[in-house]
N, C-alpha and C positions, 0 to 999 in steps of 0.2 A: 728327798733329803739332800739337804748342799753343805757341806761341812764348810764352817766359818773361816777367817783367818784366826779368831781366838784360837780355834781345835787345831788347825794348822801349827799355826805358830808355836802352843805348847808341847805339838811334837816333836817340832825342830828344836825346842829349847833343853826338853828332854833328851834329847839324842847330844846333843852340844855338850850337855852337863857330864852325861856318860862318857865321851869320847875326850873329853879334857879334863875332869877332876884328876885324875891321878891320885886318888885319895887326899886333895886340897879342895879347898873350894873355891868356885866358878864365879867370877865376879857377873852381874847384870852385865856392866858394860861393856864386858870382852866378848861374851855373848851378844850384843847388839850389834857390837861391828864384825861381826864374823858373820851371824845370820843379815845382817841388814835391813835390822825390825829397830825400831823406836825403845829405846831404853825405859820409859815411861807404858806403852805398851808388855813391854815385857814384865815392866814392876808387878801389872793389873792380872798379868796370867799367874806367874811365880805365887803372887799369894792366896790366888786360889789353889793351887799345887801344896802348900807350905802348907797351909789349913786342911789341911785334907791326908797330910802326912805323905804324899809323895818323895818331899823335899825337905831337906832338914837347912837351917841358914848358921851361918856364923856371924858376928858382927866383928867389923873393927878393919884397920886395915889391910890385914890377910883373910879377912871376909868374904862372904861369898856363900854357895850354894852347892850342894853333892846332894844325893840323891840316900832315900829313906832306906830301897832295896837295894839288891844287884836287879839288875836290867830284866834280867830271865823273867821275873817276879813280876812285871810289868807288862801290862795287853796295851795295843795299840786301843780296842774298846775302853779299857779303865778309863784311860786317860781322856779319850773324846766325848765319852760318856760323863765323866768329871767337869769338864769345861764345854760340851755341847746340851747337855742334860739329854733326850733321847735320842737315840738316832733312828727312830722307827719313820719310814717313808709318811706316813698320813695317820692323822689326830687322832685314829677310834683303835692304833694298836700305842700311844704311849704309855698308856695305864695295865696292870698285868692281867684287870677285866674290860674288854671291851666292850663299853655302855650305847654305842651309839643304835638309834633306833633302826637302821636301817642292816643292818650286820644279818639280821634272817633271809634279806632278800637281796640284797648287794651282791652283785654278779663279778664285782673288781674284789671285793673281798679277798679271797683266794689269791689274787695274784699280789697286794698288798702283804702276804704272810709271808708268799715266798722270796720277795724283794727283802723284807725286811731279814728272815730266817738267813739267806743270803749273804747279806750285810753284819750280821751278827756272827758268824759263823767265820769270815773273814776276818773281822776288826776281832777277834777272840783268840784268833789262833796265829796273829804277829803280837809276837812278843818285843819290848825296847829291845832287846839284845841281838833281834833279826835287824831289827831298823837300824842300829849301829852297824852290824854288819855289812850291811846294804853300803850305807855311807862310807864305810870305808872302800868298796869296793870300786865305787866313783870319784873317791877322793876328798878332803876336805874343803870344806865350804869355802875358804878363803880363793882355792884354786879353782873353782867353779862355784858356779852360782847353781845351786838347789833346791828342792823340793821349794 
């Protein structure tokens, strides 16, 4: 499992949104030049976020983007699992039954559950309001370059 720059990038875009709404909304393009992603890129993520309810949008010239929840409400997995679809390390654990013919006698099996078990356990239990946390604690993006 290698998480994308989509999965990437919608978490930085999430955390961006968190850390500067102020209860207004977040323009694309103050966001692209903060995180230093392609404004056209970020269009492609946001509206999968916006569809999905993550993201609520405004139109117009105080337009812009804030977020559906507070933060807390938020798993680092929703969101990679929203924009990556599974994040299960190999093809015979992305479905919730494993069909593959090989699974009775597969010797990796077992260590495939516990990577993924792992993985899921981790990306479940950071919440956006850890990850904003985090960022503030090494400061904002503008002052460093992150994640």
């Amino acid at each position: 499992m290698k998480i994308s720059t989509r999965g990437r990038y919608a978490l930085r875009l999430m955390i961006d949104i968190a850390i500067n709404s102020g209860g207004v909304p977040v323009r694309i393009k103050d966001i692209a030049r903060r995180q230093m992603i392609s404004e056209k890129y970020l269009e492609q993520i946001v509206s999968v976020l916006h569809k999905a309810g993550f993201v609520r949008s405004s139109r117009g010239p105080q337009g812009g983007y804030r977020l559906a929840r507070a933060p807390e409400e938020y798993t680092a997995g929703a969101i990679l699992t929203l924009i990556e679809g599974s994040l299960a390390p190999v093809a015979c654990l992305e479905t919730a039954e494993n069909e593959c013919p090989r699974q009775g006698y597969c010797s990796t099996l077992h260590l495939w559950e516990m990577v993924d078990e792992a993985v899921q356990k981790v990306v479940n239990s950071v919440t956006l309001a850890d990850l904003v946390a985090w960022q503030r604690e090494l400061g904002t993006a503008e002052k460093k370059a992150v994640l």
